[in-house]
C-alpha positions in Angstrom: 30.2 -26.2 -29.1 31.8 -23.7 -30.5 30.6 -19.9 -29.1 32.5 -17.6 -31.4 31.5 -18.8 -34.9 30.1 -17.1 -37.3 26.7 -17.7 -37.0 26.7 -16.8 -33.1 24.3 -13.8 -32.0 25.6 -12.1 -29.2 23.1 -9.9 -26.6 23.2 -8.0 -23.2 20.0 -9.5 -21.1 18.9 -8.5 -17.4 18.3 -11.1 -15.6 15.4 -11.7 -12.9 16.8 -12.9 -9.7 17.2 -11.6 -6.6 20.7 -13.3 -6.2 22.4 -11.2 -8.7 23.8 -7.9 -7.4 25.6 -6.5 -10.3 24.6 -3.3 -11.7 24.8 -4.3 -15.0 23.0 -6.8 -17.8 25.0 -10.0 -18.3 26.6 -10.9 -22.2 25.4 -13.9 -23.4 25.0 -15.7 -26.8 22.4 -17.4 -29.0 22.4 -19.7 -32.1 19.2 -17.0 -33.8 18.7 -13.5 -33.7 16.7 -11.7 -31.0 15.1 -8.5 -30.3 15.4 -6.2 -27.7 13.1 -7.0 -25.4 13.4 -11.0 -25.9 12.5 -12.6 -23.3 14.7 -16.3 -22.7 15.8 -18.9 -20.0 19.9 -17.9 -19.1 22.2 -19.6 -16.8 23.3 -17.8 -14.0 25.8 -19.9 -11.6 23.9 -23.5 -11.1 20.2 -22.0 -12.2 18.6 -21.4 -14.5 16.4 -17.5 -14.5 14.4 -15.8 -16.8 15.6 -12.7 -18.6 15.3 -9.8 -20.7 17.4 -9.1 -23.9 18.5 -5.1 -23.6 20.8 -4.4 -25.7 22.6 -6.2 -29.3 26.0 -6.8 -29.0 27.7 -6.9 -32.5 31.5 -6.9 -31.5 32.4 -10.8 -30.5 33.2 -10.1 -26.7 36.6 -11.3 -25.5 35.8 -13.3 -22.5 34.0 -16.6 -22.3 30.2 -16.1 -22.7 27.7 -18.9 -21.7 24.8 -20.1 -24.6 21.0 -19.3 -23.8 19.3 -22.2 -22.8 15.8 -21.4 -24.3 13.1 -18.9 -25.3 9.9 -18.7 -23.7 6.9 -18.4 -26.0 6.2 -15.0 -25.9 6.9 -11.9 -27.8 9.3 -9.0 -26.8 8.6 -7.3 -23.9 6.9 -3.4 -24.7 9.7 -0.8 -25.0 8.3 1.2 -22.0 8.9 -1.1 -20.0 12.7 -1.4 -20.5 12.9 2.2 -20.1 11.5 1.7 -16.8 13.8 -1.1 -15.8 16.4 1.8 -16.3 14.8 4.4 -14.8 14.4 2.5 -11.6 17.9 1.6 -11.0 19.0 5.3 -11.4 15.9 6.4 -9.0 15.8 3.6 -6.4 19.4 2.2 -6.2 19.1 -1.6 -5.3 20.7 -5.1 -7.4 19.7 -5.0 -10.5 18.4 -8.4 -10.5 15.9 -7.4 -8.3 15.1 -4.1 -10.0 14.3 -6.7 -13.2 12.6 -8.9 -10.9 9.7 -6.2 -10.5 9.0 -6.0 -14.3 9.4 -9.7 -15.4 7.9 -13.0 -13.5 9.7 -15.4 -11.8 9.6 -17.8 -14.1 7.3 -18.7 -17.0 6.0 -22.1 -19.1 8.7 -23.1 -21.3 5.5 -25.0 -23.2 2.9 -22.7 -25.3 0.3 -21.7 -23.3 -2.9 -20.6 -24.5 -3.8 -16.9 -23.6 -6.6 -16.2 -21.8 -10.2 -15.2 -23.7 -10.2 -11.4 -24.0 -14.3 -10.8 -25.6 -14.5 -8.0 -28.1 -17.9 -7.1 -25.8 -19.8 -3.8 -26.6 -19.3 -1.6 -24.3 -22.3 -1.0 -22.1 -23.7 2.5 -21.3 -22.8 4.2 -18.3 -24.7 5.4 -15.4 -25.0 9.8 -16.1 -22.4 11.5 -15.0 -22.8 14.3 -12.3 -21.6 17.8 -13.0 -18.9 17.1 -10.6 -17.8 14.4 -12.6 -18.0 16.1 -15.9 -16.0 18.9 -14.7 -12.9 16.6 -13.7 -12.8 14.6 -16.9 -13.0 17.8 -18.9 -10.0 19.3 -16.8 -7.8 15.5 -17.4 -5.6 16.6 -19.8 -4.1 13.8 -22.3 -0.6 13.6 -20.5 0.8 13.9 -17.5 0.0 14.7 -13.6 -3.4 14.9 -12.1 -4.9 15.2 -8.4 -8.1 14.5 -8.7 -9.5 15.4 -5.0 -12.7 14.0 -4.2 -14.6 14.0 -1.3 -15.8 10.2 -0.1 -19.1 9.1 -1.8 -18.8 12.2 -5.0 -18.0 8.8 -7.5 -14.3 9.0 -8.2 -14.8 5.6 -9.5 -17.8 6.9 -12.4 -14.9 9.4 -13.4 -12.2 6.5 -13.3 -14.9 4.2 -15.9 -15.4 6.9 -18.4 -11.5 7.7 -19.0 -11.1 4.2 -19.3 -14.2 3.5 -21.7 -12.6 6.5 -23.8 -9.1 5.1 -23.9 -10.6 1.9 -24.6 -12.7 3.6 -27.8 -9.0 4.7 -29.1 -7.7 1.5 -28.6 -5.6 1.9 -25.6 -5.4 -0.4 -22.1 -5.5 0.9 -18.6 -4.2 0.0 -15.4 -6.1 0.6 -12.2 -4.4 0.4 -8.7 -5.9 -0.5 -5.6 -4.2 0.0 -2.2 -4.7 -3.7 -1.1 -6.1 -6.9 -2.2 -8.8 -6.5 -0.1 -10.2 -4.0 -2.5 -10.0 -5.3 -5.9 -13.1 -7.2 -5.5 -15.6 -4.3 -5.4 -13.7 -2.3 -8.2 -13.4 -5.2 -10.9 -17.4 -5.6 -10.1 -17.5 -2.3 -11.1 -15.6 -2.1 -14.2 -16.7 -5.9 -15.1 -19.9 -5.1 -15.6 -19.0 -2.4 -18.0 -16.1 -4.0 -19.9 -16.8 -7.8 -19.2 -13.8 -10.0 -20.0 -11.5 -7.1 -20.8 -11.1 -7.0 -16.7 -7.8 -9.0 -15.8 -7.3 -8.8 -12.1 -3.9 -9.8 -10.6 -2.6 -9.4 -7.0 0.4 -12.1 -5.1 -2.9 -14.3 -3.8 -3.0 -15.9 -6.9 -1.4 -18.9 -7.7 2.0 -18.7 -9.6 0.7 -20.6 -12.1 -2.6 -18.1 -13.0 -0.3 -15.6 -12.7 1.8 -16.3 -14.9 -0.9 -17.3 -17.4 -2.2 -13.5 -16.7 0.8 -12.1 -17.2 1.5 -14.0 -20.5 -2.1 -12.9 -21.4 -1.7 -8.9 -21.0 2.0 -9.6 -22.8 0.4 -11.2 -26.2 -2.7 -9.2 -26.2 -3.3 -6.7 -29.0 -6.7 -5.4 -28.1 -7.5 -3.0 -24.8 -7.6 -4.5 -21.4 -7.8 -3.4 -17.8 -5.8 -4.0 -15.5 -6.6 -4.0 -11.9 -4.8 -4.6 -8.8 -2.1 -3.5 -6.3 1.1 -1.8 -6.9 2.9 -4.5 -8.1 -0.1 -4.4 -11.6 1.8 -1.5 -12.3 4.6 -3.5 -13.7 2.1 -5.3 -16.1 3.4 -6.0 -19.7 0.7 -3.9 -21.3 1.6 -2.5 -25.0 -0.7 0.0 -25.9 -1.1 1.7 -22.7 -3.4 5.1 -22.6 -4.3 5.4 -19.0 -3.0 5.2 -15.2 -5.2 5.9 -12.0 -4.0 5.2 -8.6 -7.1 4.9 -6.4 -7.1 6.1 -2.5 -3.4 7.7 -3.8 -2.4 8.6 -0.3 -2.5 5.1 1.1 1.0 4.0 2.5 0.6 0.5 1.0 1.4 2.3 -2.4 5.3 2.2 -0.8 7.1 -0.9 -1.2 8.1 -2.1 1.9 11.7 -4.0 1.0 14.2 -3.4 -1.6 13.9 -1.4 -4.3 11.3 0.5 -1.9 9.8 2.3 -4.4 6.5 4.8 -4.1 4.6 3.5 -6.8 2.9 6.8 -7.5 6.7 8.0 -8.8 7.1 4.9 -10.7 3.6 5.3 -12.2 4.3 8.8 -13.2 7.6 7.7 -14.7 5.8 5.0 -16.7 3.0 7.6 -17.8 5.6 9.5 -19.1 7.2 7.2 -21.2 3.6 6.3 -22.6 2.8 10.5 -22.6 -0.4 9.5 -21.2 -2.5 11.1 -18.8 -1.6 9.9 -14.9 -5.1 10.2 -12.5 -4.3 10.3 -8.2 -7.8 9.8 -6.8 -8.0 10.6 -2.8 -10.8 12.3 -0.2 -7.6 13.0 1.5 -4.5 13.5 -1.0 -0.8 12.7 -0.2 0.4 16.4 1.3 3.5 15.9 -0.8 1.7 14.6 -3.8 -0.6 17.8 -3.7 2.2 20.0 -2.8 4.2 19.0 -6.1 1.1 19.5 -8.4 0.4 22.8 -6.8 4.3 23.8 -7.9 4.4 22.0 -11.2 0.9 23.8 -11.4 -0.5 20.5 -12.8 -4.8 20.0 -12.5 -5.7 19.5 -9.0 -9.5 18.5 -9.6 -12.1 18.9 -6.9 -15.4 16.9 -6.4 -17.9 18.2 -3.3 -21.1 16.9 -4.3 -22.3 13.4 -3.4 -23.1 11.3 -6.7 -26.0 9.6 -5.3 -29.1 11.8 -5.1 -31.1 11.6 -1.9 -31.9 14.4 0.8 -29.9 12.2 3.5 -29.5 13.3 7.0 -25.7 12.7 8.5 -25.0 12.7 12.2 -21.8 13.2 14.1 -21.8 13.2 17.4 -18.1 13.6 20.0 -18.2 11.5 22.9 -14.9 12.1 25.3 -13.4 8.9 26.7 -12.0 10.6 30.1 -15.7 11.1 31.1 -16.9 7.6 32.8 -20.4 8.4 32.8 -20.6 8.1 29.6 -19.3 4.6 29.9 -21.7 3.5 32.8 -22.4 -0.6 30.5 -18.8 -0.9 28.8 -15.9 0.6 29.4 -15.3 0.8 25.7 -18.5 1.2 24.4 -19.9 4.6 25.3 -23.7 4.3 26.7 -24.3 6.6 23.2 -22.6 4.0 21.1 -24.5 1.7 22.1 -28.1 3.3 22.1 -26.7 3.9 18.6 -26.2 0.0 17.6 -29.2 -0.3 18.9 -31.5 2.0 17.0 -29.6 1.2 13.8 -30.6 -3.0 14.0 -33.8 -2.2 14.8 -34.0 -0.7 11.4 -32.3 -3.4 9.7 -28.8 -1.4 8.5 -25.5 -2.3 9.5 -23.8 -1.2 11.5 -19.4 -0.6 11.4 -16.8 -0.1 14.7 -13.5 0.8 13.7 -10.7 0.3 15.7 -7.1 1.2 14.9 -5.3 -1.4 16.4 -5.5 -5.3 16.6 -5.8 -8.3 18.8 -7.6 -8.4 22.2 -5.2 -6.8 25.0 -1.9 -4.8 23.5 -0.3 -5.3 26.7 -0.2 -8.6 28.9 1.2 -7.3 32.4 1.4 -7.6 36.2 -1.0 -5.4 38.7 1.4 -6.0 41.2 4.9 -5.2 40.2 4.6 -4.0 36.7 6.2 -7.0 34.3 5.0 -7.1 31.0 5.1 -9.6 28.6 7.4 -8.8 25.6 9.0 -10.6 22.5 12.0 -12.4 23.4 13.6 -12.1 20.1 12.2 -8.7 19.1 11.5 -6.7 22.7 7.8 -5.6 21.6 4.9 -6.0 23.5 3.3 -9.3 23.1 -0.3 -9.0 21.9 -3.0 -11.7 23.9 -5.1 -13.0 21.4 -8.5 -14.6 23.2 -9.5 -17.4 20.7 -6.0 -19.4 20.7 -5.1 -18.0 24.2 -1.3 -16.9 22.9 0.8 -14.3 23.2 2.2 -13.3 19.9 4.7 -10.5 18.7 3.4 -8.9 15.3 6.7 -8.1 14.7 8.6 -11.8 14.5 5.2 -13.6 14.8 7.1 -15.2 18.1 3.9 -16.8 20.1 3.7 -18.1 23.5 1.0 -18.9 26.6 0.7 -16.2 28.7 1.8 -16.8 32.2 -0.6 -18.0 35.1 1.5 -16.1 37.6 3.9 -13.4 37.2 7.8 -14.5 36.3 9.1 -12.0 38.0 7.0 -11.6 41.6 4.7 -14.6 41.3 1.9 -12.6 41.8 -1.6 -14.3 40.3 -2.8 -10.8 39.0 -1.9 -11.1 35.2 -4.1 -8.6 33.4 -4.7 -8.2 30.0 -4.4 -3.8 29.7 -5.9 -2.1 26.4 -8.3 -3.4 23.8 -8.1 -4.8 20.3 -10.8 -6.2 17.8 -11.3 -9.4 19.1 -12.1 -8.1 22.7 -14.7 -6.1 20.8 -16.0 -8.6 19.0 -16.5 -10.6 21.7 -18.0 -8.0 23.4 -20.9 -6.8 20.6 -21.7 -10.3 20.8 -22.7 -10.4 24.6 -24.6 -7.0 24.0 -26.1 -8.1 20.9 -26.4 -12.1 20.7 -29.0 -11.9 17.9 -26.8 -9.8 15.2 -24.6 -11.6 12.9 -21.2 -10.6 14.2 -18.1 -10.4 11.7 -14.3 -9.0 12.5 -12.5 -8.0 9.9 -8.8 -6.9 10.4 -5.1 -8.3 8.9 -4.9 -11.0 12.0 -8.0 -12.9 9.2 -7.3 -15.8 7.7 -7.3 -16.4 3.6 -10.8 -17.4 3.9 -12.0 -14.6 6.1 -11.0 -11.5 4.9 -12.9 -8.8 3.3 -12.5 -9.6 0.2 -13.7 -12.7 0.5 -17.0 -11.7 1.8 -17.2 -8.8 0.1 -20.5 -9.4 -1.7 -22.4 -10.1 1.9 -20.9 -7.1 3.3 -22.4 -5.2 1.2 -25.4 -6.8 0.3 -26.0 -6.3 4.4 -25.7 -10.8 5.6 -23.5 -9.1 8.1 -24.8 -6.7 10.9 -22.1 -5.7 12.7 -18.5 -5.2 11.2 -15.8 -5.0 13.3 -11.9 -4.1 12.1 -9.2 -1.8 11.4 -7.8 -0.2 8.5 -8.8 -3.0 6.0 -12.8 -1.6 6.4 -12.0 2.0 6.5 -10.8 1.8 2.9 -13.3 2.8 -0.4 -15.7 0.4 0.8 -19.4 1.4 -0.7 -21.7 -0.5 2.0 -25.5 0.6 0.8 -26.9 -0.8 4.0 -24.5 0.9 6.6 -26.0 3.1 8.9 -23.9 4.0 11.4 -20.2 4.2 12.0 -18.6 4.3 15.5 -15.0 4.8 16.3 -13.8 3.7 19.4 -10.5 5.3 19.8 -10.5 8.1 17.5 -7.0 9.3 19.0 -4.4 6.1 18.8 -2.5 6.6 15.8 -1.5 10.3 16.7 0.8 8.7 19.6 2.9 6.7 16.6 6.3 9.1 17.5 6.6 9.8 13.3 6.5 12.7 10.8 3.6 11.6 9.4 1.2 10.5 12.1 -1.2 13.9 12.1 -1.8 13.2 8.1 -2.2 9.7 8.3 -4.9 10.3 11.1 -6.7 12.5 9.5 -6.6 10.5 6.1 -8.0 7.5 8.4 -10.8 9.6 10.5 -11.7 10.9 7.2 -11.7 7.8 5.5 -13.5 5.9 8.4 -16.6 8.8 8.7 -16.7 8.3 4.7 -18.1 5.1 4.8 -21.7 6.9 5.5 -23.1 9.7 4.0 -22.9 7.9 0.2 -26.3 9.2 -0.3 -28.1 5.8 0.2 -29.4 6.8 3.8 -30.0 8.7 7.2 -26.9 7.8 9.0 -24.4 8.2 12.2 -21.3 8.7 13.5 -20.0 8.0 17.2 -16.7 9.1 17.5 -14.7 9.0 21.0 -12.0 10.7 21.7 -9.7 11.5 24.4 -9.1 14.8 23.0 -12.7 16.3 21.7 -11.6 19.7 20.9 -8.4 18.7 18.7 -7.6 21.2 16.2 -7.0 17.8 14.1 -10.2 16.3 15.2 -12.3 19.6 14.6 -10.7 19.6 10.4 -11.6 15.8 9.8 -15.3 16.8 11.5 -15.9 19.9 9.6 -13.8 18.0 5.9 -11.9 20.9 6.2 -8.7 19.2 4.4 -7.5 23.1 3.4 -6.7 23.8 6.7 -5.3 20.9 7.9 -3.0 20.7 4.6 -1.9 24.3 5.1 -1.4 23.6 9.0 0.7 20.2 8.5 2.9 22.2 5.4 4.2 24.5 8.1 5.0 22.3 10.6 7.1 20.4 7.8 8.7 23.2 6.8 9.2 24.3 10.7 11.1 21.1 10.6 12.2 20.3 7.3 10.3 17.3 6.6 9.0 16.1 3.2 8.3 18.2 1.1 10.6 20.6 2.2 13.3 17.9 2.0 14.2 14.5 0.2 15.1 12.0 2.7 16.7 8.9 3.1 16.8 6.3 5.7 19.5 4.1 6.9 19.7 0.8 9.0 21.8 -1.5 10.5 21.6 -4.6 12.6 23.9 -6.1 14.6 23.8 -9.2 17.1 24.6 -6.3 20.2 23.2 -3.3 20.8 26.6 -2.2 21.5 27.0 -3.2 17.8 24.8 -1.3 16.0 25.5 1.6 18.0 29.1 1.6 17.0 27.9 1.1 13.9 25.6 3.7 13.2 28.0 6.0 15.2 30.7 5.3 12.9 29.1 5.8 9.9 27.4 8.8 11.2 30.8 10.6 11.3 31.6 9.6 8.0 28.7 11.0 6.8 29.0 14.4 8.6 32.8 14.7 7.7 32.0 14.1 4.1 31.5 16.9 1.6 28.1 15.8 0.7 25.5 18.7 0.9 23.5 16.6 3.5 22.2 17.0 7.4 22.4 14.0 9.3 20.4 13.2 12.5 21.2 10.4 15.2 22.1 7.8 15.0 19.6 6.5 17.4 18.0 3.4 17.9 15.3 2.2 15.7 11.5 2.6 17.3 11.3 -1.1 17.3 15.1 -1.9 18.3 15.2 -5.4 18.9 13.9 -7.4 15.9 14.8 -11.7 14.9 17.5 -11.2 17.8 19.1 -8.2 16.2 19.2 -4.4 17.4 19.0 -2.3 15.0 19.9 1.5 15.1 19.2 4.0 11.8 20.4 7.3 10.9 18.1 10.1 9.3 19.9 11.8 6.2 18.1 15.0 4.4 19.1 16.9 1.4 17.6 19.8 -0.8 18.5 17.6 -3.8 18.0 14.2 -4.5 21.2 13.2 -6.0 23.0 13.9 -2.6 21.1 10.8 -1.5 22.6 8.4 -4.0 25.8 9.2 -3.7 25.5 8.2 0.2 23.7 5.1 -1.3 26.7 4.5 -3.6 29.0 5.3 -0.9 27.2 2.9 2.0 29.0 0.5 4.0 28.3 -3.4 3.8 25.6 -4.8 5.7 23.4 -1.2 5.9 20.1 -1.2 4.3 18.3 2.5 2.9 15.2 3.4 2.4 15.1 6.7 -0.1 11.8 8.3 -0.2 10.4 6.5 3.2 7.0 7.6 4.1 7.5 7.2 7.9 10.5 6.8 10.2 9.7 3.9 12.3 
């Protein structure tokens, strides 16, 4: 066939696949006209990828150009959305076929597929708001930035369905993000029962298939829908978009973790933009950079105090210090209050959660004698003992082994298993209290057993005892819970990172917020090596002014974010010697350059040794932004960046 006749249509499109690493859409031709925004089937090498047409191309080009091999049925992709395709690749440098890959599916049915049913319901009245509530959606303005600050339990989530039942009323869609999967469940109950099939949830646990039928769903619909799931539902092909919130805004889940690492709560604010529609960040415990930029851009930063369930509800906290045994005279773990606590608590038939920030039953598998420890082969991390399989594994590699019956090293029988995780616990509670129904939840849980999967007998109180991490510390509303007990209030504070005093105090906070909703009496237990912590004292007293203005100097003391922009670069090498040359070299380069930049290290990464690589990282910081992509631009091959990271590590 001929390419250059007449009749040929000739088009830029971006194409969706990771293996491309140009920077620029690809020239291609078609036997009909197309739009921009065209979605169709291209061949790239020896595959074939889906694609999105940006740009017309009237001149015939001069080189060789290959034919498109089909169109998908569906119609052009919404303008904003290709204006965010470019916007990324000038904000968070990566390939572009894996900038495109963010926005468009992996692939999609070349056969017409029937959309799913989107009911024209009426819209069903809404529980009264509070005065608290009121307030904040009379201060959201109709575009732009807005930090809505609510304490846990004031109903962020009431302010959240009325902005979206009024977009909805003018026609518009909006998309509401949820940290994890985990909690999608209990917000889709809440805005299904208001806006019935309109709901369209979509998160990676899916199927390919569904998702693609979703996503082919939200792209032909004409009428208002809401979407909600994680970050990556921000990329959804909505048309008519009038609304954006980002629930529990501070979580670090809202940064993707591999390339083009974006923080979603820029990319969301681009996108809002673009739509000039308003952009809602709802947190008890707000980002300190997000809340530092609103102060200065003097956008609304809207606080909620007052609980939204009425109820004269009495909340106890009380401190219990780990260094004093006494307290500890039936577990070491569980102090004797703790306990007396569970107790009192099943006796009335409430629930009852214990939080622990870390997983598996012993962090460290080691010898009494001469001080071996187990670690990773591949990675050099402890190795974490989990009791029900009897392995060893590295949470790093997911290496697993049997731990040893003597020591390697001394042959020594005294193998003990040092520190505690949730399993231990769990196995613990049981012994204590064989008649409660016993349930861990952390991210160690199978498909079947996680949270959300069991979130309607959580809260409808089948479980007595929860036991987890992070994954029950987040936005859960559990009626039935009456007490709270955290059994190592101080472990994420010894993470050596920038960030560690505000992510503990966004998890303390978060944790002690999952009682006093107003459903209740309840308690809290909370031991702590450290009882009179200047930290501790500000999540006790929700004192988040002082803590914010306390954690602003330190950054500045140090120039941290937001004092800074800051970029972080990797590399790994089969030697340590390697990477150290590496990193050393480059390092020089850097510091020789004439790049308004401060570099620190290079020093080895906090977990070096990782798939039989060491890997070592430099730290680069600038006053503006645009000094950190020309270093991208500028990298060596085989170095990885992360601009914007939210911790070091």
């Amino acid at each position: 066939m001929n390419l250059y006749n007449a009749t040929m249509h000739y088009v830029e499109i971006a194409v969706a696949d990771s293996s491309y690493h140009g920077n620029e859409a690809l020239t291609y031709a078609s036997e009909q006209p197309l739009q921009i925004g065209s979605l169709a089937f291209v061949p790239l090498r020896n595959k074939e990828v889906l694609g999105v047409v940006t740009a017309i191309t009237l001149p015939k080009p001069s080189f060789t150009v290959k034919l498109i091999l089909s169109l998908p049925d569906a119609p052009p992709l919404p303008p904003e959305l290709l204006q965010l395709i470019n916007w990324l690749r000038n904000y968070y440098p990566a390939p572009f076929g894996t900038i495109v890959q963010q926005i468009l599916p992996r692939s999609l049915p070349k056969r017409a597929v029937k959309p799913l049913p989107i009911h024209d319901e009426k819209i069903q009245t809404l529980p009264q708001l509070t005065e608290d509530q009121q307030a904040a959606i009379t201060a959201i303005e109709p575009k732009g930035l807005h930090i809505l600050h609510g304490d846990t339990g004031t109903g962020k989530t009431r302010v959240y369905l009325e902005l979206t039942q009024k977009a909805v009323k003018q026609g518009s869609s909006a998309i509401i993000l949820t940290p994890e999967i985990g909690l999608t469940s209990q917000l889709a109950q809440d805005f299904q029962k208001i806006f019935g099939k309109r709901v369209i949830v979509i998160h990676s646990q899916l199927s390919e298939s569904v998702r693609q039928k979703l996503w082919l769903t939200i792209l032909k619909e004409t009428d208002p829908v809401i979407i909600i799931g994680p970050r990556s539902a921000l990329f959804s092909p909505v048309r008519n978009l009038g609304l954006i919130v980002i629930d529990e805004s501070h979580e670090t889940a809202y940064k993707q973790d591999q390339s083009p690492f974006y923080n979603t709560t820029y990319v969301a604010s681009a996108l809002a933009s673009f739509h000039q529609i308003p952009l809602v960040l709802g947190s008890a415990t707000p980002s300190v950079t997000d809340y530092f930029i609103a102060e200065n851009k003097h956008r609304p930063i809207i606080r909620m105090t007052k609980t939204a369930t009425q109820g004269d509800h009495e909340k106890r906290l009380s401190i219990v210090d780990l260094r004093n045994y006494d307290k500890f005279s039936k577990k070491s773990h569980l102090s004797d209050e703790l306990i007396a606590e569970v107790t009192a608590t099943l006796v009335k038939k409430e629930q009852v959660l214990l939080f622990l920030n870390r997983r598996g039953t012993a962090r460290v598998v080691l010898c009494e004698n001469c001080g071996w420890q187990a670690v990773c082969p591949h990675c050099d991390l402890p190795l974490v003992y989990h009791n029900d399989s009897h392995t060893m594994r590295c949470h790093s590699c997911d290496y697993q082994g049997r731990p040893p019956i003597a020591c390697p090293e001394c042959t020594h029988a005294d193998i003990v298993f040092k520190s505690i995780g949730t399993k231990a616990i769990a196995d613990e509670v049981s012994k204590l209290f064989p008649e409660a129904r016993v349930q861990r939840f952390d991210t160690d849980n199978k498909k079947a057993e996680r949270i959300e999967q069991h979130y309607d007998s959580v809260r409808d109180g089948d479980i007595d005892i929860l036991i987890g991490t992070q994954t029950l510390a987040k936005g859960l509303d559990l009626p039935k819970l009456g007490l709270v007990g955290i059994l190592i209030a101080d472990t994420s504070l010894f993470v050596p990172d920038f960030s560690s005093q505000e992510r503990t105090f966004q998890l303390l906070s978060q944790v002690i917020g999952r009682v006093g909703r107003g459903h209740r009496d309840s308690a809290i237990v909370l031991q702590t090596y450290n009882p009179q912590s200047p930290l501790l004292q500000a999540v006790v007293h929700k004192d988040w002014d002082s803590f914010y203005r306390t954690e602003l100097k330190e950054r500045e003391r140090f120039t941290f974010p937001p004092y800074c922009f800051m970029l972080k670069l990797w590399c790994r090498r089969a030697t340590q010697k390697g990477a150290q040359q590496a990193a050393e070299k480059l390092a020089k380069t850097l510091k020789n350059s004439s790049l308004r930049i401060a570099v620190e290290g290079p020093a080895p990464s906090f977990h070096e040794k990782q798939n039989d690589k060491f890997q070592w990282q430099l730290i680069i910081k600038a006053k503006h932004r645009n000094e950190l992509l020309k270093v991208i631009a500028a990298l060596p091959a085989n170095w990885q960046h992360d601009i914007d990271p939210m911790n070091l590590l």
